[in-house]
C-alpha positions as CSV (number, residue, x, y, z in Angstrom):
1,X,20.8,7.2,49.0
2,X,17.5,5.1,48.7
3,X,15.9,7.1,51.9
4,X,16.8,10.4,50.0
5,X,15.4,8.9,46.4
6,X,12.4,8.1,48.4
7,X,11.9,11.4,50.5
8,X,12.0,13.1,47.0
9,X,9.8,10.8,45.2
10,X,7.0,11.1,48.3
11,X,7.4,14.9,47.9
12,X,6.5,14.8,44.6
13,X,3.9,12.3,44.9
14,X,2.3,14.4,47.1
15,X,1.9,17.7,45.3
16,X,-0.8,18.0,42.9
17,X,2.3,18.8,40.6
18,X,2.4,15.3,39.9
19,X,-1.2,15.2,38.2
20,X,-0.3,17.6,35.5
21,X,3.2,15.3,35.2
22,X,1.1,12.5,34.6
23,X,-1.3,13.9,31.9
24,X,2.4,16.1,30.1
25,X,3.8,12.6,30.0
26,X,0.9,10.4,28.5
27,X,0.0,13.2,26.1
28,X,3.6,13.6,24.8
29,X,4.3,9.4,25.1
30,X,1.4,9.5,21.9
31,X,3.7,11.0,19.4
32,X,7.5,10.9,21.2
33,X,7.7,7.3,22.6
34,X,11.3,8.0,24.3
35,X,8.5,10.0,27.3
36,X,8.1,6.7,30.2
37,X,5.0,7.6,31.3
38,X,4.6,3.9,31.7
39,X,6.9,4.1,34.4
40,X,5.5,7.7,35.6
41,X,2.1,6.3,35.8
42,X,2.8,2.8,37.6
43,X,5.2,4.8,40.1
44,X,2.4,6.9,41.0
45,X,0.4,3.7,41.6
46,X,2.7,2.5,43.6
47,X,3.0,5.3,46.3
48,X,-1.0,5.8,45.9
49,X,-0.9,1.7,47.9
50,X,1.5,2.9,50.4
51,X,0.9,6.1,51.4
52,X,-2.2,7.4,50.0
53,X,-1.0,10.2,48.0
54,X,-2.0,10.8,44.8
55,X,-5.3,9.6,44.4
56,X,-5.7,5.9,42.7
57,X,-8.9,7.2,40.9
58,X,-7.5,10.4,39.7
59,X,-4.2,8.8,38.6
60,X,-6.0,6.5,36.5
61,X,-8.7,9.0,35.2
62,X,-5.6,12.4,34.6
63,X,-3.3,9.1,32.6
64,X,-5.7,8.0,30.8
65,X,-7.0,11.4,29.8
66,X,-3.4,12.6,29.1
67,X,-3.6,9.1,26.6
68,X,-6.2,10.0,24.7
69,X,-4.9,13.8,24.2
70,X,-1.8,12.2,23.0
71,X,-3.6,9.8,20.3
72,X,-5.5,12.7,18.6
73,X,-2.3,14.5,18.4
74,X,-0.2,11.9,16.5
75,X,-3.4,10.9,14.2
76,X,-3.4,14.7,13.3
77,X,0.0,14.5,12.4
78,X,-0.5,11.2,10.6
79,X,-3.0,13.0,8.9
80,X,-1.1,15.9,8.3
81,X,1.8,14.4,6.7
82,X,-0.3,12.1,4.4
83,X,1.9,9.5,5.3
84,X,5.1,10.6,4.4
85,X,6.4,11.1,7.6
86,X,5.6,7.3,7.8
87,X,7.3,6.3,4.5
88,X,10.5,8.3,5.6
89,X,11.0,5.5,7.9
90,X,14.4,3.3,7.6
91,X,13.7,-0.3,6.5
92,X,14.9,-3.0,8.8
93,X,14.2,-0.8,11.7
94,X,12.1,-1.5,15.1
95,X,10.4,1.6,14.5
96,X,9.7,0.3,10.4
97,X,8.8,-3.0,11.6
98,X,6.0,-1.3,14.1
99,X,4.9,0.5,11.3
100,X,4.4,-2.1,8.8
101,X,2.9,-4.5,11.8
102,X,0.2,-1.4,12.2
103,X,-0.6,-0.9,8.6
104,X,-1.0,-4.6,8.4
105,X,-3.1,-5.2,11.6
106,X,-5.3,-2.0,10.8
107,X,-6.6,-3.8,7.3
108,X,-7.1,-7.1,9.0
109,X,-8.8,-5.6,12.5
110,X,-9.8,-2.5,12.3
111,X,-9.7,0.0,15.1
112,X,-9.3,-3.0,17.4
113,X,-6.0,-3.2,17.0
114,X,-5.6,0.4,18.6
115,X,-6.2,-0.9,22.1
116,X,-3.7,-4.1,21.6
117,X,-1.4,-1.4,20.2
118,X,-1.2,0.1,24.1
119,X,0.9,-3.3,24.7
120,X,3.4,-3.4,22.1
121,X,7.1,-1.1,21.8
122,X,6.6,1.8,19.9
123,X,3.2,0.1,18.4
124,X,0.6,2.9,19.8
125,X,2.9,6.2,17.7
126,X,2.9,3.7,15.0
127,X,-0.6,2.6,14.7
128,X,-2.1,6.6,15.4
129,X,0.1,7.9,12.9
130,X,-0.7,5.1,10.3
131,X,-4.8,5.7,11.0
132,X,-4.3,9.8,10.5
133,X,-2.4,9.1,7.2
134,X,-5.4,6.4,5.7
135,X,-7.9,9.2,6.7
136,X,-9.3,6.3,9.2
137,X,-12.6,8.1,10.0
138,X,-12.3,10.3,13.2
139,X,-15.7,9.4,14.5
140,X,-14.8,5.9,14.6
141,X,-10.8,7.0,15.8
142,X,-12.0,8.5,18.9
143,X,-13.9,6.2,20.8
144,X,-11.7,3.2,19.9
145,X,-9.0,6.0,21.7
146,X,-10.9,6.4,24.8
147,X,-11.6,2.4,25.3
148,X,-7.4,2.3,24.7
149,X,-6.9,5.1,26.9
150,X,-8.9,4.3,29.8
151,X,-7.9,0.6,29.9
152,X,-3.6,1.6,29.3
153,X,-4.5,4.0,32.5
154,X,-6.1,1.3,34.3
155,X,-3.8,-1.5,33.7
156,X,-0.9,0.9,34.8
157,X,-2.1,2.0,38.0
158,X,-3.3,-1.3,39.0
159,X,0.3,-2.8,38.4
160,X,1.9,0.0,40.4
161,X,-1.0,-0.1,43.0
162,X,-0.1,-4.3,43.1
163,X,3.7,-3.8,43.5
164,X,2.9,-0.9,46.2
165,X,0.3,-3.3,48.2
166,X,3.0,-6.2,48.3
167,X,6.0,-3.8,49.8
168,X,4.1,-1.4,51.7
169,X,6.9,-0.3,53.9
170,X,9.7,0.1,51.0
171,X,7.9,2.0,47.7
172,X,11.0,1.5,45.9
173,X,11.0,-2.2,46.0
174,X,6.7,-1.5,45.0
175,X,8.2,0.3,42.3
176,X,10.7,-2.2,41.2
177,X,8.3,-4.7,41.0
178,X,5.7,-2.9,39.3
179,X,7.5,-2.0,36.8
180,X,8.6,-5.7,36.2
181,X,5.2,-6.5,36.1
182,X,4.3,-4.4,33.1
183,X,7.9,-5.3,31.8
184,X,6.5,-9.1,31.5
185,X,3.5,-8.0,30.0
186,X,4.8,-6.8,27.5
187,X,7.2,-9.2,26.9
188,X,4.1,-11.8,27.0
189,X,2.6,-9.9,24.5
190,X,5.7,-9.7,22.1
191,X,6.2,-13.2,22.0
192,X,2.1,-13.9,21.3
193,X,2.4,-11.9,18.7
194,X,5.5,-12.6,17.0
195,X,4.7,-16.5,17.4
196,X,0.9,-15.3,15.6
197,X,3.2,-13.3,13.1
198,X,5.5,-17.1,12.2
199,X,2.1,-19.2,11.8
200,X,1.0,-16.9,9.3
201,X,1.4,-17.9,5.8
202,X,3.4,-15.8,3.5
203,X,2.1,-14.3,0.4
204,X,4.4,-13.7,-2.6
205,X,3.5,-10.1,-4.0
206,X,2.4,-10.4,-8.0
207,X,4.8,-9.7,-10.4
208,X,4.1,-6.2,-11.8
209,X,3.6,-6.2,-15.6
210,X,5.8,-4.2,-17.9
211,X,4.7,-2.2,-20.9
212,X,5.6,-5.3,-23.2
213,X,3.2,-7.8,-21.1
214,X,0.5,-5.6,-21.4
């Protein structure tokens, strides 16, 4: 069974099929997060280590293009909707939470918080959508995208390309491990930021004043 997963996967690894896979996937991960091009992207990694097929530098440069696609698309839809897409959001939620993480981090940091975003669950759809529905200026979007795009392409190829190295003669094992690499990652990061998220103080909103206070 694993010989027959791994015949396919080198097949497809091996047609230039798999570049335009790559750059559908990270375009379409921007504004649907259910796409794994995570996974797509480190797999390819992976098989670029042990068997030379595809091409590390044009997995990295067709992801991270395919990234940065995907960003522009879900600001414009952030944009779009004015935010009401956003607002339709259930409280209590992991998607709500994301949101309201993004609309918080984007006041305090800026565009900054757009790369950093790459790391967290659903926190890139969240953060692009929430700078296309404050009209964050496009100029200043885009090349806060790219730095994003380029370093999420980088970081996932390198992970794949580490697992492949260490388990040259199995992939699947490369891939196993790869992916458990970014899996830790981002686990690293959730619990930075949720124990930055606990140190912070809370601040008790103003009461609003009714018609008789005023």
């Amino acid at each position: 069974m694993s010989s027959a997963i791994l015949h396919f996967a080198g097949e497809l690894m091996s047609s230039w099929w798999i570049y335009l896979a790559l750059w559908g996937f990270a375009a379409l991960d921007g504004f649907f997060p259910a796409v794994p091009s995570e996974t797509l992207v480190v797999t390819a990694g992976v098989f670029a280590a042990s068997t030379g097929e595809p091409n590390l530098f044009a997995v990295i440069a067709v992801a991270a293009i395919g990234a940065f696609i995907g960003d522009h698309i879900s600001y414009a839809l952030g944009r779009g909707a004015g935010g009401r897409m956003l607002d339709r959001v259930k409280p209590g939620t992991k998607r709500h939470n994301a949101v309201m993480w993004a609309r918080t981090a984007l006041a305090e940091r800026g565009g900054l918080v757009l790369v950093v975003a790459r790391y967290v669950p659903g926190g890139r759809t969240a953060v692009t959508l929430t700078m296309g529905s404050v009209r964050y200026p496009l100029r200043r979007f885009s090349p806060y995208a790219g730095l994003a795009a380029i370093s999420w392409g980088v970081y996932c190829t390198l992970v794949g390309y580490i697992g492949g190295k260490a388990f040259e003669d199995n992939p699947l094992k490369g891939v196993i491990l790869g992916i458990g690499l970014a899996l830790g990652v981002t686990l690293v990061v959730e619990l930075v930021r949720h124990r930055l998220k606990k140190s912070q103080p809370k601040v008790e909103p103003e009461p609003e004043m009714t018609s008789s206070q005023a």
